[in-house]
SERO-4910 file (N, C-alpha, C, O; in steps of 0.05 Angstrom, whole numbers):
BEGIN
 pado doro    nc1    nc2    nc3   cac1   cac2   cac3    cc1    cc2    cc3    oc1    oc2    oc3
  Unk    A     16    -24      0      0      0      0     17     25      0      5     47     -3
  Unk    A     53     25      5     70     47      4     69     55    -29     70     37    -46
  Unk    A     68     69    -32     79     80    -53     95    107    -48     93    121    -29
  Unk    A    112    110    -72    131    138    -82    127    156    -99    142    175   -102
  Unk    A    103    152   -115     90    168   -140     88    193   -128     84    210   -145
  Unk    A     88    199   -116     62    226   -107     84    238    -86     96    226    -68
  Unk    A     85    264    -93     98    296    -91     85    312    -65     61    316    -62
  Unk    A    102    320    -50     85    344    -34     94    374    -34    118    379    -34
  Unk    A     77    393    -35     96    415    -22    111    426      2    105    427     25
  Unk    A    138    437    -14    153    443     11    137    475     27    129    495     16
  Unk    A    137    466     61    135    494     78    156    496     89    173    478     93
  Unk    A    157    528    100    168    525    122    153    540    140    131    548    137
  Unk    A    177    543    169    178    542    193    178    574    199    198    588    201
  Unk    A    140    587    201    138    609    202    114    620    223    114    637    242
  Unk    A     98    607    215     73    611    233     76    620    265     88    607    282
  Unk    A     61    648    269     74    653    295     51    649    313     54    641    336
  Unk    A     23    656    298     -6    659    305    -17    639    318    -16    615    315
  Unk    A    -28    650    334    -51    631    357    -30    622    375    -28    598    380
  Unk    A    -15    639    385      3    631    407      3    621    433     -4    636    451
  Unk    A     11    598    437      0    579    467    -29    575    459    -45    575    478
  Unk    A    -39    572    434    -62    556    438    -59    528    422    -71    508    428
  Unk    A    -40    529    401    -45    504    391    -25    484    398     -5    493    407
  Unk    A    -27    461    396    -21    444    408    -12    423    392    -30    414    377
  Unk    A     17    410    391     10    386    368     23    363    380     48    366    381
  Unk    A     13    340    389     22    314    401     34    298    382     34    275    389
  Unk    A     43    303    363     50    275    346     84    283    336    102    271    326
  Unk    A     80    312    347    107    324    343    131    309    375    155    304    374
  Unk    A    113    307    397    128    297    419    117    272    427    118    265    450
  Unk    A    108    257    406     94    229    414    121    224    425    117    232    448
  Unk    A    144    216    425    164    189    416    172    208    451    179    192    468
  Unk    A    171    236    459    188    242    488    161    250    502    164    268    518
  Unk    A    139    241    500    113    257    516    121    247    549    125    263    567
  Unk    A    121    220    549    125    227    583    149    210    590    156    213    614
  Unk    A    160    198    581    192    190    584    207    205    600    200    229    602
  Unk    A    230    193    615    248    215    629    265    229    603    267    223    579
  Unk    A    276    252    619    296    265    601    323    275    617    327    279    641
  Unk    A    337    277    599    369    286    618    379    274    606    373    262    585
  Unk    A    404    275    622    436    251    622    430    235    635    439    215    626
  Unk    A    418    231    657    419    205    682    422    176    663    424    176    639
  Unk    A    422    166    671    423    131    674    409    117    690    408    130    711
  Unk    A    393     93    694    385     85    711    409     58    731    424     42    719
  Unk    A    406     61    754    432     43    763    422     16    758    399     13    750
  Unk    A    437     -1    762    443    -32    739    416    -40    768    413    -30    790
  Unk    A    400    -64    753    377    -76    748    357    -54    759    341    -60    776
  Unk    A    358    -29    750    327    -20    758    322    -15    732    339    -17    714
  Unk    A    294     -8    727    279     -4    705    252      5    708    240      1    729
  Unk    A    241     18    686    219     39    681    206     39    655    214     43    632
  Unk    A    174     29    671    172     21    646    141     32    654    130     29    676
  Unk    A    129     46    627    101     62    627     86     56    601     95     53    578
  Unk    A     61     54    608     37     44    589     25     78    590     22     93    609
  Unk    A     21     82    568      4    118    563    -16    111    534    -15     93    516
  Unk    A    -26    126    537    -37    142    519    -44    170    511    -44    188    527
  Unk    A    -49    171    488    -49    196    478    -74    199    451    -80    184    432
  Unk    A    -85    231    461   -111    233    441   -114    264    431   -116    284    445
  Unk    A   -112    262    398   -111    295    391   -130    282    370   -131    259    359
  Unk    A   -146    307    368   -167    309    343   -159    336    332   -147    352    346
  Unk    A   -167    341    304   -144    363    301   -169    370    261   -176    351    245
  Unk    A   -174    393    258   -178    393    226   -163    409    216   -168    407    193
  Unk    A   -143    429    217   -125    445    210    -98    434    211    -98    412    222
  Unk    A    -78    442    204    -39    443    207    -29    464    210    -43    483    202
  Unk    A    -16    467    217      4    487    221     10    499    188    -10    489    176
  Unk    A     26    514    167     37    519    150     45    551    154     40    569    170
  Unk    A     64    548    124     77    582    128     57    599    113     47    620    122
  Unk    A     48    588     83     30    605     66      9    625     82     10    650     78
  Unk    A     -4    617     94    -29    621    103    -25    607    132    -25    582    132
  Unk    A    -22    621    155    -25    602    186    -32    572    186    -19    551    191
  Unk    A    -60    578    178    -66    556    182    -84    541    152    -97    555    137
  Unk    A    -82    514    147    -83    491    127   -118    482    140   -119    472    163
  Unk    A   -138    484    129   -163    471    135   -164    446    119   -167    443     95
  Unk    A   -162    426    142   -168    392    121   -203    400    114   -219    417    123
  Unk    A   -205    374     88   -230    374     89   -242    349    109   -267    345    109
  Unk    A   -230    338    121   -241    312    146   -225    323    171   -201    327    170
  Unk    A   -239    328    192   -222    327    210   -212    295    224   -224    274    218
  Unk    A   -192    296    238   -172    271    243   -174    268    268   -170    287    284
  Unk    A   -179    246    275   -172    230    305   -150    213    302   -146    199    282
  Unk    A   -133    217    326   -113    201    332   -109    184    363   -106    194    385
  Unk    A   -109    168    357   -118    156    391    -90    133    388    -87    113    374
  Unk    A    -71    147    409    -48    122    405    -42    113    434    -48    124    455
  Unk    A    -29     93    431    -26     71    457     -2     62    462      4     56    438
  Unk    A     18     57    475     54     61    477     58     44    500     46     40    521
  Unk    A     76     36    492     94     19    524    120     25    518    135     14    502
  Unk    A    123     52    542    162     46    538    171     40    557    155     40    575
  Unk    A    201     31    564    215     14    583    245     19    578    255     17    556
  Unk    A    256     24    597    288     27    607    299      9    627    287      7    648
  Unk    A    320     -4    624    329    -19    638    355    -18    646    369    -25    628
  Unk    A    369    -10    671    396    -11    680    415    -31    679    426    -41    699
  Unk    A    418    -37    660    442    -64    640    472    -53    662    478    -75    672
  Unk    A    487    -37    671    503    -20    689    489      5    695    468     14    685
  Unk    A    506     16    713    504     42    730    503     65    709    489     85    714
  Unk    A    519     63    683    520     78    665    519     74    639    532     86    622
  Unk    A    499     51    636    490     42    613    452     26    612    443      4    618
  Unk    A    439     52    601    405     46    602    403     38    573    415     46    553
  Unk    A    382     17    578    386      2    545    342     15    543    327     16    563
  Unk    A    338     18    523    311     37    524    294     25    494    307     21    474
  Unk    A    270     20    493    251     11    478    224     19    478    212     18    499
  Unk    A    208     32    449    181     38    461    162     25    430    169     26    406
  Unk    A    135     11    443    121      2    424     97     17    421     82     19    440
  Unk    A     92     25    403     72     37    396     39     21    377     36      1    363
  Unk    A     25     37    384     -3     31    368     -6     55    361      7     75    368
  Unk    A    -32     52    337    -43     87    330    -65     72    321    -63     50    312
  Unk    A    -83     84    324   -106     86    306   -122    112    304   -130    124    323
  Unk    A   -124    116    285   -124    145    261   -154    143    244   -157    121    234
  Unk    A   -167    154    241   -190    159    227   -196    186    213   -179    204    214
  Unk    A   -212    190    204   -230    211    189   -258    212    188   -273    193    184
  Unk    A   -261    233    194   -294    238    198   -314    240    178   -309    259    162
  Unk    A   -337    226    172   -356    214    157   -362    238    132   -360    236    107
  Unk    A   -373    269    154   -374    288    143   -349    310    136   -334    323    152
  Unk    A   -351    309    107   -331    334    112   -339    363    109   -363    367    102
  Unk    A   -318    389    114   -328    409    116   -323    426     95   -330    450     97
  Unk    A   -313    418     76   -320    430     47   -297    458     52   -302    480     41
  Unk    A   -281    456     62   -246    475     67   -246    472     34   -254    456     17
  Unk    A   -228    507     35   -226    510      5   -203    507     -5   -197    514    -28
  Unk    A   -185    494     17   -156    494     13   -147    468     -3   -124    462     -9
  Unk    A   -171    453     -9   -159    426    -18   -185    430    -47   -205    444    -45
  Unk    A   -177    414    -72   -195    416    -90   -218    386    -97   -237    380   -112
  Unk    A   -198    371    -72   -218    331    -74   -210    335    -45   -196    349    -30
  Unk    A   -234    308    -46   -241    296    -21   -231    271    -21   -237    258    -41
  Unk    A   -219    262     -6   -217    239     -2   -238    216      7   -256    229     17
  Unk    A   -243    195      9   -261    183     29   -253    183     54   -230    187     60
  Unk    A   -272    178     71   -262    182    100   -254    144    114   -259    123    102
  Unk    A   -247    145    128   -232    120    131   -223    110    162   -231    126    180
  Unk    A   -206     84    173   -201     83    199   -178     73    184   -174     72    160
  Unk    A   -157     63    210   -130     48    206   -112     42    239    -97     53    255
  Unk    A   -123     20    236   -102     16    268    -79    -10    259    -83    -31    247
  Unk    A    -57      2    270    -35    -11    264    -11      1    277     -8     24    285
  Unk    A      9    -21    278     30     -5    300     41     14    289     34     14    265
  Unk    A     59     36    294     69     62    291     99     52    299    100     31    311
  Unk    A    116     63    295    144     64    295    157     47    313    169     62    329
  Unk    A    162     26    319    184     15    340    208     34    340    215     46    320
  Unk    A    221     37    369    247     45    385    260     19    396    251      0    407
  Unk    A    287     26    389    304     15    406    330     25    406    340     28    384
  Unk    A    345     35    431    370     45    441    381     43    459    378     24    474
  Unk    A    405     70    466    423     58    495    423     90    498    418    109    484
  Unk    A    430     87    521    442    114    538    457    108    545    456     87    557
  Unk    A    484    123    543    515    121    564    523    136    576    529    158    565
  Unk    A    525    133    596    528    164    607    564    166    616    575    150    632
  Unk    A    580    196    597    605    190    600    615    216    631    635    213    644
  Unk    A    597    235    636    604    245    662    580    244    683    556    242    679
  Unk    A    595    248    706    575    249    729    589    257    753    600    244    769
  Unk    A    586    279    752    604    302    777    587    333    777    581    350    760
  Unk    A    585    327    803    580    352    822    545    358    812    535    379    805
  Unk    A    533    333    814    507    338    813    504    338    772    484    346    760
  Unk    A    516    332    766    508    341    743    513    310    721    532    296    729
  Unk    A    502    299    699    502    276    683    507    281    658    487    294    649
  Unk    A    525    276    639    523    283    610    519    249    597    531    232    610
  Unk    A    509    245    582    506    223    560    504    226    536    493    246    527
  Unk    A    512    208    521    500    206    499    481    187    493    478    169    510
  Unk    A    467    186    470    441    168    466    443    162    438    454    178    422
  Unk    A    435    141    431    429    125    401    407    110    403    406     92    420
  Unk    A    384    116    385    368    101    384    357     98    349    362    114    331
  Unk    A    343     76    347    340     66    319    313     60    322    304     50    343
  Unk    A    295     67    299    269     72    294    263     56    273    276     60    253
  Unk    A    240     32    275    241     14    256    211     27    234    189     36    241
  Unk    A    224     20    201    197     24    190    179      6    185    180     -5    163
  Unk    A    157     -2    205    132    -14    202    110    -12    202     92    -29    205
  Unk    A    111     16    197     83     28    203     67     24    178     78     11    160
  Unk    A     36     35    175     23     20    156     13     50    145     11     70    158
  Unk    A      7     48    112    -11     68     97    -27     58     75    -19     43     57
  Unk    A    -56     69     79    -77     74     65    -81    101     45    -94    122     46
  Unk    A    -64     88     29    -68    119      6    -92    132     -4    -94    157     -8
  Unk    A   -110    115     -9   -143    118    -12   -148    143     14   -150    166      7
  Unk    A   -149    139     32   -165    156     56   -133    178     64   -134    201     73
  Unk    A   -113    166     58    -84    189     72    -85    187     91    -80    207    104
  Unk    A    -91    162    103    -82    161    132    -58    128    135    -59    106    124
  Unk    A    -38    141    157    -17    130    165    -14    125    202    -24    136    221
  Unk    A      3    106    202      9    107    235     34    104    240     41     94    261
  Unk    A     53    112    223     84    122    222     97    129    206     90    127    183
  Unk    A    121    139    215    139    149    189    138    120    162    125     99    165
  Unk    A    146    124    152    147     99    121    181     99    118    190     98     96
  Unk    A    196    100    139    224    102    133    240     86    162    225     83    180
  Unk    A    259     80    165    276     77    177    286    105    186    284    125    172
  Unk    A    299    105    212    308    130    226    330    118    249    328     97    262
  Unk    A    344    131    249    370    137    267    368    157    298    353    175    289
  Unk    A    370    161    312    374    190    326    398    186    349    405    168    364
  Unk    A    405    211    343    434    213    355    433    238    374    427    261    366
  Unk    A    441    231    404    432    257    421    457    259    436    470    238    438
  Unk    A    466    282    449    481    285    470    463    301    495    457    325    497
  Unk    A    455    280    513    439    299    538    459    304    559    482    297    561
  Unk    A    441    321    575    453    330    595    437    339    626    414    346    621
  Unk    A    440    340    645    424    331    667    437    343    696    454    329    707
  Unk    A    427    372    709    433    382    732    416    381    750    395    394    750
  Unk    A    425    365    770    409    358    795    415    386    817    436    397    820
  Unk    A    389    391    832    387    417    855    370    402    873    353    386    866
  Unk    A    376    408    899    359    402    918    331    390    913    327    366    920
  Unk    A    307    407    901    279    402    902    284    397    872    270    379    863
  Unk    A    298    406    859    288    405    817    309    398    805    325    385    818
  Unk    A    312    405    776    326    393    761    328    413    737    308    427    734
  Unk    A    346    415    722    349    419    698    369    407    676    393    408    675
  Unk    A    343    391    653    355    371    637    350    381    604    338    400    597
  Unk    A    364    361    587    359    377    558    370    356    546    377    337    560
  Unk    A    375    357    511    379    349    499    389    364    480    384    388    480
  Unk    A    411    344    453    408    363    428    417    345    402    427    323    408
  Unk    A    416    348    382    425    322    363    407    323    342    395    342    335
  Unk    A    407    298    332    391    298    296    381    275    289    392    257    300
  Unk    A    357    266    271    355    247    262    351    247    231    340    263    216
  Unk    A    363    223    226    370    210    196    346    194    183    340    174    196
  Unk    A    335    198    168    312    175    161    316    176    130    325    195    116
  Unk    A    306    150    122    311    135     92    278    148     82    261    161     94
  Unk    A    279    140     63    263    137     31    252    172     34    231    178     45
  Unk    A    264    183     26    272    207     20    259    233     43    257    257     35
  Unk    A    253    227     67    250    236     97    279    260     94    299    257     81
  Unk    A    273    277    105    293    296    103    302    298    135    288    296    155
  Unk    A    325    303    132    344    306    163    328    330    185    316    351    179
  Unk    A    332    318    214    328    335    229    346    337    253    363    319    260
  Unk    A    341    364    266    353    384    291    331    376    310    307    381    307
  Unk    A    344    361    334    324    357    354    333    367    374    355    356    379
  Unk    A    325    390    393    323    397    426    308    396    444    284    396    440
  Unk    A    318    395    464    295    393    485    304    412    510    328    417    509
  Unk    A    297    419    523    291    437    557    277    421    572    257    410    563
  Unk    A    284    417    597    264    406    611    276    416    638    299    413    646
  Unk    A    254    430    652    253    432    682    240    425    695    216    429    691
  Unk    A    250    405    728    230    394    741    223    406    765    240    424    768
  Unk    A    211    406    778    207    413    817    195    391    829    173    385    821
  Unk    A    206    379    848    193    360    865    174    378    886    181    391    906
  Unk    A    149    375    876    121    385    899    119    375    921    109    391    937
  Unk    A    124    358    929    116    339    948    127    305    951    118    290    934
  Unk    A    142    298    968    142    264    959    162    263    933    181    276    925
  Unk    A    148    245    926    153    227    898    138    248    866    140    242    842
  Unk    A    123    272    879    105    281    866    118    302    847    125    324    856
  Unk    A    121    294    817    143    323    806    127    329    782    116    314    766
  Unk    A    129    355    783    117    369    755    138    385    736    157    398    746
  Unk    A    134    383    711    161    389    693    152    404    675    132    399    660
  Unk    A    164    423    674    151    445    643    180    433    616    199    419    622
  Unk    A    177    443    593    194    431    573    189    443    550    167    446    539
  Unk    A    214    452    541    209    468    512    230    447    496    252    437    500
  Unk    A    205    447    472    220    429    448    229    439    423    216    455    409
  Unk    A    248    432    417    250    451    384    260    425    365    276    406    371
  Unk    A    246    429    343    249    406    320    252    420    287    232    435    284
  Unk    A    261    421    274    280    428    250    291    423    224    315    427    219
  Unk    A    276    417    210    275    397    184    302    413    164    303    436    154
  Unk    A    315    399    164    340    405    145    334    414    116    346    431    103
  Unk    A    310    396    107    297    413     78    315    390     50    320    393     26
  Unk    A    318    376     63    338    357     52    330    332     39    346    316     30
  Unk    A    305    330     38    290    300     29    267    310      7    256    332      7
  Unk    A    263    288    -12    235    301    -27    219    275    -26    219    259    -45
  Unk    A    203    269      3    195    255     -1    159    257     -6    143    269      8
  Unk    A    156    245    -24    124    246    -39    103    240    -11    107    223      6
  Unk    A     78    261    -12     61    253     12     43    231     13     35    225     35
  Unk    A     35    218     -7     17    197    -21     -6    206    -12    -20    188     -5
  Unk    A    -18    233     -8    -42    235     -4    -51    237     30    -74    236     39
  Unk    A    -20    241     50    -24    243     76    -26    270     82    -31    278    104
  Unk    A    -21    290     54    -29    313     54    -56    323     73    -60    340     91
  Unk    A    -72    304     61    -94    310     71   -109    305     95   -132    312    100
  Unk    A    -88    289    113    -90    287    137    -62    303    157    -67    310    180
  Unk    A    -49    305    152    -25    312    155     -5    287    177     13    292    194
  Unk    A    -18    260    168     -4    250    184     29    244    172     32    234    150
  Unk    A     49    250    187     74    236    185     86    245    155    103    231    145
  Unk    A     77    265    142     87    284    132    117    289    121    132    275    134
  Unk    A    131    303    103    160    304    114    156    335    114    137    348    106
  Unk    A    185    343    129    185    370    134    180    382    155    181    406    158
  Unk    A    172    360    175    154    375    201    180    388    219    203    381    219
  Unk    A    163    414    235    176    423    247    167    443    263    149    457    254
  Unk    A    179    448    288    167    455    310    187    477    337    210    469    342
  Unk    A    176    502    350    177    497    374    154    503    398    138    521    400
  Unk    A    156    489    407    136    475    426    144    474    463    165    479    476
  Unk    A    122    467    468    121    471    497    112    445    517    102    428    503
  Unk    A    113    440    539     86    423    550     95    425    577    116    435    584
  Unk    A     70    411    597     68    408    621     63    380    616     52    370    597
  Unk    A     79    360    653     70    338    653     76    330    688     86    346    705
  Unk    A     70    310    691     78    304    717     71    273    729     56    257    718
  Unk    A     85    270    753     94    245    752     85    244    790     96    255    810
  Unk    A     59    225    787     45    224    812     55    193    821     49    175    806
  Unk    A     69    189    843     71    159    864     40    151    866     25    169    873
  Unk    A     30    128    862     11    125    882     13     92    904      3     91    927
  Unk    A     26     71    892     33     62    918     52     35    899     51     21    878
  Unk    A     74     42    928     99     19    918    120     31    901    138     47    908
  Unk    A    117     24    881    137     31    852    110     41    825    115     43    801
  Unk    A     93     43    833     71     48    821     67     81    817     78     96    833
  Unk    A     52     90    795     52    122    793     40    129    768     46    120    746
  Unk    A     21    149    774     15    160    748     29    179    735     48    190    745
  Unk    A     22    184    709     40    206    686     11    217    673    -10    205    671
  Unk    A     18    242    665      3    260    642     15    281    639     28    296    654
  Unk    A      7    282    611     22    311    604     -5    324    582    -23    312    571
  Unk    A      7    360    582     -6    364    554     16    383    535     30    400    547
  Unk    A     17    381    512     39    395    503     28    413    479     12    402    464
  Unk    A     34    436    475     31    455    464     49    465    443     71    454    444
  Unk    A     46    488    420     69    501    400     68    540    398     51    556    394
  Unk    A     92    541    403     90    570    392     84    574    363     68    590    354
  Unk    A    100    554    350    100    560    313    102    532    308    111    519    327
  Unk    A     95    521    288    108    499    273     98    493    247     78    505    239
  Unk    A    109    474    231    104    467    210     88    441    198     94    418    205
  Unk    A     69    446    179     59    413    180     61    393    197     72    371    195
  Unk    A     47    403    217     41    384    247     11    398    248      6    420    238
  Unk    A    -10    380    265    -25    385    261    -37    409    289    -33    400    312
  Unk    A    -45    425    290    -61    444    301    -87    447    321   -108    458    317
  Unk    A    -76    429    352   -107    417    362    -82    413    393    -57    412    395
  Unk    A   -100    414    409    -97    397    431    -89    374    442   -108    357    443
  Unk    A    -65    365    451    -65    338    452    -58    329    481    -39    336    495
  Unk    A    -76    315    486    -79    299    523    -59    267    525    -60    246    513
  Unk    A    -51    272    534    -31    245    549    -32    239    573    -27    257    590
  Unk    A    -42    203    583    -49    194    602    -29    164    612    -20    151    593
  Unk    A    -22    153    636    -13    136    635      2    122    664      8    137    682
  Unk    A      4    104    665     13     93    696     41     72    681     44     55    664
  Unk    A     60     89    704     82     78    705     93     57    728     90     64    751
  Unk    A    104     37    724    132     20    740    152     24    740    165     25    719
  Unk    A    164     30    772    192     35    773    205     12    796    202     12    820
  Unk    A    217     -2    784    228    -27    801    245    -34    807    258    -22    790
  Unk    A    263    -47    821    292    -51    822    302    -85    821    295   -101    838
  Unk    A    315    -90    804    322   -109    812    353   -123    825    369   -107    835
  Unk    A    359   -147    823    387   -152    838    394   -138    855    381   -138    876
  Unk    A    415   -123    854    430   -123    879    416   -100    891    421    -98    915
  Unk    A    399    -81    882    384    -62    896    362    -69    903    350    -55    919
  Unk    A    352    -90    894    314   -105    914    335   -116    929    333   -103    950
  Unk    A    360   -137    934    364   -149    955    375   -124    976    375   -127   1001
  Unk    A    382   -103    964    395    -89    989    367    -72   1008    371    -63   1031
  Unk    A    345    -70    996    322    -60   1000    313    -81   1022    290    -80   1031
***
């Protein structure tokens, strides 16, 4: 059902309008509630969280004109399990599986930005596998630097008929150097680096910000600015995802969100976040909610010393 026939146009990275209102989750699916920094987890503990995430969205972001009116608006309802595991003190080995299921709505609204309709349609199917490492090469005076490699498999599925997708259509690389300052009650962590993706996916600039405060307990809330960056470097054809804007090439973003990370008993704890954009590019333009309960466990020599 992949095909390469079919062309999209290039945007860019301009839109300043509707500031702190729009919102695009598919831009921070892969870091929505994951830790961030340099840390490492120490050898046999591990972290591992089931979430979800739900944006309905009928517009995109673009430079021409603010904003892109689909003629279907789009539901995206995705489902994730990621997991970290302390292989050593300074080596986290990291994996996340994804679901999506993606639709289009029955009625459309007759937007004058497109000249056909597509039919409207569903599609559930997994979305991108992860798998990587974290190493972390300093750790002095409160503070963690690492680097990170992770590899993004292409298995996601597309329905060219309706333009709807539940992942990139490429293979991807990503290469990060984080970094991670521990304070009394909070934290300040980040990221910075690029990813590589095949069948004509164009290169990207990935950052991240993240600051935490411990509220209470186990109880931490984190604000986070993201910036994402399309090199302009790929011509890869949209097959008609134009019209949904899923998984797109070109996307690009900077962005915002709130999330936090509630104990509720044992090694047990909830996560949610919601993440927001100042500007971005062909991402889609909506609200997106993230929900989810995490495990944090220890094993070997730290459950026996426990």
């Amino acid at each position: 059902m992949k095909d390469s026939a079919c062309h999209p146009p290039a945007l860019l990275l301009r839109s300043m309008k509707r500031f702190g209102l729009m919102v695009l989750g598919m831009a921070l699916n892969a870091v929505a509630l994951q830790a961030s920094g340099g840390w490492t987890l120490q050898r046999g503990e591990a972290w591992v969280e089931a979430s979800v995430s739900y944006l309905q969205y009928d517009e995109l972001w673009q430079q021409s004109s603010p904003f892109l009116t689909l003629q279907r608006p789009v539901t995206d309802l995705g489902l994730r399990v990621y997991a970290e595991y302390g292989l050593r003190d300074n080596l986290t080995i990291l994996g996340q599986l994804p679901y999506r299921m993606v639709s289009t709505d029955a009625d459309p609204v007759g937007a004058p930005d497109f000249t056909d309709t597509l039919p409207n349609g569903t599609l559930n199917y997994l979305g991108n596998y992860r798998l990587g490492a974290r190493y972390r090469v300093l750790n002095r005076n409160q503070t963690a630097v690492s680097v990170q490699g992770i590899v993004e498999s292409n298995n996601s599925d597309l329905n060219q008929i309706t333009g709807l997708q539940t992942g990139f259509d490429a293979w991807s690389v990503e290469m990060l150097v984080a970094f991670g300052k521990s304070f009394p009650q909070s934290y300040l962590a980040g990221h910075g680096g690029m990813a590589i993706r095949t069948n004509g996916y164009s290169e990207e600039f990935l950052g991240q910000l993240e600051y935490g405060v411990n509220l209470t307990g186990g109880w931490w809330l984190m604000a986070l600015a993201d910036y994402r960056l399309s090199f302009r470097n790929g011509e890869r054809p949209d097959c008609n995802t134009r019209h949904t804007g899923l998984y797109v090439n070109n996307q690009e973003a900077l962005s915002y969100g709130l999330k936090t990370l509630v104990p509720i008993a044992g090694d047990f704890g909830l996560s949610a976040g919601v993440y927001g954009a100042i500007m971005a590019d062909n991402l889609p333009a909506a609200f997106s909610l993230n929900g989810g309960i995490y495990w944090n466990p220890r094993f070997g020599r730290e459950a026996k010393a426990e």
